[in-house]
N, C-alpha and C positions, 0 to 999 in steps of 0.2 A: 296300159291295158289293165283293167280290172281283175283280180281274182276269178271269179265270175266269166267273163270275158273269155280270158284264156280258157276257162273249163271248157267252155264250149269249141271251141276251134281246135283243139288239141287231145278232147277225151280230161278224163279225171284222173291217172297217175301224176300228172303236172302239178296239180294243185297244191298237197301240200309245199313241196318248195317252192311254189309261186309265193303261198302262204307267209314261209319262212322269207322268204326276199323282200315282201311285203314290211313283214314286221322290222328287217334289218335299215331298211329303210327310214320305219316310222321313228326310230330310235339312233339314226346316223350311227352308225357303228366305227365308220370311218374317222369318226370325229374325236375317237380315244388319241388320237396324235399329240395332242392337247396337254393330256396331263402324265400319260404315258411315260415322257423321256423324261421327266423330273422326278416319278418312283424309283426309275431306273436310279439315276442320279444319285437319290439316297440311300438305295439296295449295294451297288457297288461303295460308294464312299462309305456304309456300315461297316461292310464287308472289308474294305481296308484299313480301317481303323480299328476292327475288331483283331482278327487275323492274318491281316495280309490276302484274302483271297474271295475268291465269286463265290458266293454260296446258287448254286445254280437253282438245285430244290428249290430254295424260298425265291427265285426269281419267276420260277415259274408260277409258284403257288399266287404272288403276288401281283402277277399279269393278270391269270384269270381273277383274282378278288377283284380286280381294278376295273377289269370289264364289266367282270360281274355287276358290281355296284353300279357303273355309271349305265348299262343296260337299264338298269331295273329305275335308276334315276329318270334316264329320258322315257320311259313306256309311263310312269308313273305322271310328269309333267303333263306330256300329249295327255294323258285320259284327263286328268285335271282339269287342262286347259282347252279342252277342244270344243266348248261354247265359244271361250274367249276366240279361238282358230277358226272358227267358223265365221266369225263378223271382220278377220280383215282379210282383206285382199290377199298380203302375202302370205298369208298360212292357211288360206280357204281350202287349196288342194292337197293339204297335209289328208296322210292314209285313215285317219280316225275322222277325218270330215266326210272325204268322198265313198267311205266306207270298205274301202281297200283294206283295213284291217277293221275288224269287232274290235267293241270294248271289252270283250269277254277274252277272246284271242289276246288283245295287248295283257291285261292282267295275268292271264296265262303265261303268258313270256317274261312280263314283268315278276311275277312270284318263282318262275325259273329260274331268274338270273339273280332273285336276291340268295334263294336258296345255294345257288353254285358259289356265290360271294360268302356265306356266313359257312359254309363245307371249308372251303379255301381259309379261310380264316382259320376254323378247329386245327383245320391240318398244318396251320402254321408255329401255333403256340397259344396260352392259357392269356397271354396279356392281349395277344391279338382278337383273337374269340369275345373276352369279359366287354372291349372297347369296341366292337361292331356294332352294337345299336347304338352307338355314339356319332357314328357315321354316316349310318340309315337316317337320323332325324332331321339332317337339314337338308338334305335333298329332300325330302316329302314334304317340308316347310317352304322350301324355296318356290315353287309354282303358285302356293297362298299367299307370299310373301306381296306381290303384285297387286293386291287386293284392301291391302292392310298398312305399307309404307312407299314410301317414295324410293327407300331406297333395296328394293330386294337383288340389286348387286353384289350389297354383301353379302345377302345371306348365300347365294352362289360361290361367292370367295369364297366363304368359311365352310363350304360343304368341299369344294377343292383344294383348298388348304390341307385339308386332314390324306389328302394323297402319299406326300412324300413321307409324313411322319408315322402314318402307317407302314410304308413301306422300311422306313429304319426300322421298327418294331420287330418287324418281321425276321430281322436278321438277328438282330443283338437280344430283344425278347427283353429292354430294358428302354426308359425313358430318355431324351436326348432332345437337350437346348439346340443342336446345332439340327435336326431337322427339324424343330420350332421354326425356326430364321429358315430355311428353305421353305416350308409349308405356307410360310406366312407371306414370300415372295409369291410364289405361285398362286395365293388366295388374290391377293392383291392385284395380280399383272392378271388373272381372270376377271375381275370383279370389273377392271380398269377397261379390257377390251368388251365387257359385257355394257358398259357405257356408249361405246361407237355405236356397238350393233342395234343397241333399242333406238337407238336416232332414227331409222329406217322406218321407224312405228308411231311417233308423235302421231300426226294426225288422227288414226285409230285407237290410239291408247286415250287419247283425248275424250275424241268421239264418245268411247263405251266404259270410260272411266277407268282403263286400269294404269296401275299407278308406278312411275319410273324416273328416275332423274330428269332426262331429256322432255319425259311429260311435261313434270313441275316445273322446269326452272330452264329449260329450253335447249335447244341443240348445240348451241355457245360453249353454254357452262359446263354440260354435259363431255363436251371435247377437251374444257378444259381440264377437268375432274380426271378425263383420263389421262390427260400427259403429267398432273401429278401426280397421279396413281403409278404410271410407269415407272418417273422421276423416281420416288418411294423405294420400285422393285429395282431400280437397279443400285439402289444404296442397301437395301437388304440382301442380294447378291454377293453384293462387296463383304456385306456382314460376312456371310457364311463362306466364303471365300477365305477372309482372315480365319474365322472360325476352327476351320479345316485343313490351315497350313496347306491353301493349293499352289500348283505352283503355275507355271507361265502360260500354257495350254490353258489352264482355265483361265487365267486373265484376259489370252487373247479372246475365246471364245467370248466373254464377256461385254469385249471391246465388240463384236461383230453383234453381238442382239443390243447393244445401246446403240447402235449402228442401225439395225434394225426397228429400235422404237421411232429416231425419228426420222424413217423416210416414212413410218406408218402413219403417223401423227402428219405426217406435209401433203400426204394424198388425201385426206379426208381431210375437206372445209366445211362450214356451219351450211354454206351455199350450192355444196358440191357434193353429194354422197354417191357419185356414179362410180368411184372405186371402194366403195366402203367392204364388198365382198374381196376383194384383192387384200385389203387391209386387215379381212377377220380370220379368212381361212387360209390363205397364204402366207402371210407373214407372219400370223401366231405360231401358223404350224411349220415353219422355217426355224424361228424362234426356240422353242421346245428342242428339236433335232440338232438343232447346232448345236447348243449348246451341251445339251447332252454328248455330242462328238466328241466335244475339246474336253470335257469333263473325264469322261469315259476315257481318250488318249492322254490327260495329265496324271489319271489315277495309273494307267499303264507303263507310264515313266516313271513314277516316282516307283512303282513294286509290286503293282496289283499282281497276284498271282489268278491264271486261269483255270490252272489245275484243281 
């Protein structure tokens, strides 16, 4: 039901939060599961290599930057891409096509949530704050990216890459190779699963020219681009694994998401993409969460303090 819609049948106190539900929608909010538990990841392993302990303050500070940003990321796409949304099928009924949300609204929410990201940042520290429009730019790059190469995957990796190293920042307020190697796992295994998912689009992206792996070079290559991609993350896991002296907890964990890449990789065929949502939003977001578990319970073995 429409914004609109519901006014009518209900009276006008409903509206705004129709409003807001609307826009939480246009923006999948739900979908922070994604890069969430890999901040985390690097917020606690700061914290115990720093001091032994949670800095909870900056966990929190670094939830909202994390929302914040990736908020202001997807309302910025949609408005971006809602020509391109409008000519295919599967994204016709997105809330900026059927008019469920203004473009004036999305911007609105969008400049909300960058301002709530770049506050959370101040409040976190002078190195975190300096490097926020460092963060800001390739998400705002990434939806023109489509337009201009084949492969704007990565420019999605490198906008999620910078999660977890921001998230070290935030704790220690000093620079750190080892959430490089975490950052640049989580760019990668995004960029990787961001391969499957445009497979779903060839013939439209065809169609109206925009431009993606799977476009150019077909839904083959594309699948296979991602099982090397994964391959990759889970040798940069390993990396930052040794890096960090973890210890069995995280190995096992690690053993369950290479576990995980390839039952994702055996349900998605070049011929077969009827589980490819099973593949994107299940078991990425399976992925994330486990892992973060056994991280989160190896960092508690070996001393993490919660106090």
């Amino acid at each position: 039901m429409s914004a609109s819609a519901a006014s009518e049948a209900v009276g006008p106190e409903p509206v705004p939060s129709g409003k807001v539900r609307s826009f939480l929608r246009l923006v999948m909010i739900e979908h922070s599961v994604f890069a969430l538990p890999f901040a985390y990841i690097a917020a606690f392993t700061a914290g115990f290599l720093l001091d032994g302990r949670v800095h909870w303050l900056d966990l929190l500070l670094v939830t909202i930057a994390m929302v914040g940003l990736r908020t202001f990321a997807m309302a910025a796409n949609r408005i971006i891409d809602r020509e391109i949304d409008a000519r295919n099928p599967r994204t016709a009924t997105r809330e900026l096509v059927t008019g469920a949300v203004s473009v004036r609204s999305a911007w609105t929410g969008a400049l909300v949530a960058l301002a709530v990201f770049l506050a959370a940042a101040a409040a976190l520290n002078p190195l975190c704050l300096a490097l926020a429009p460092v963060a800001v730019v390739p998400m705002v790059v990434y939806p023109y990216g489509k337009r201009f190469t084949d492969y704007p995957h990565a420019i999605l990796g490198l906008a999620q890459a910078m999660g977890p190293v921001g998230a070290w920042l935030a704790v220690t307020g000093a620079w750190s190779w080892e959430a490089v190697v975490l950052g640049l796992a989580v760019g990668v295994w995004i960029g990787g699963f961001d391969l499957i998912f445009a497979c779903q689009d060839v013939a439209a992206d065809r169609a109206h020219g925009v431009k993606s792996v799977p476009a150019r070079f077909g839904i083959p290559a594309a699948l296979w681009g991602a099982r090397v991609s994964h391959a990759v993350v889970t040798g940069l896991f390993v990396w930052y694994g040794l890096l960090t002296d973890a210890g069995v907890l995280f190995w096992t964990g690690l053993a369950v998401v290479a576990a995980a890449f390839v039952y994702e990789h055996a349900i998605v065929r070049p011929h077969d993409l009827s589980r490819l949502n099973r593949a994107f939003f299940t078991t990425n977001g399976f992925i994330g969460i486990s892992l973060f578990v056994f991280a989160f319970a190896d960092l508690l073995v070996r001393g993490l303090s919660l106090g």
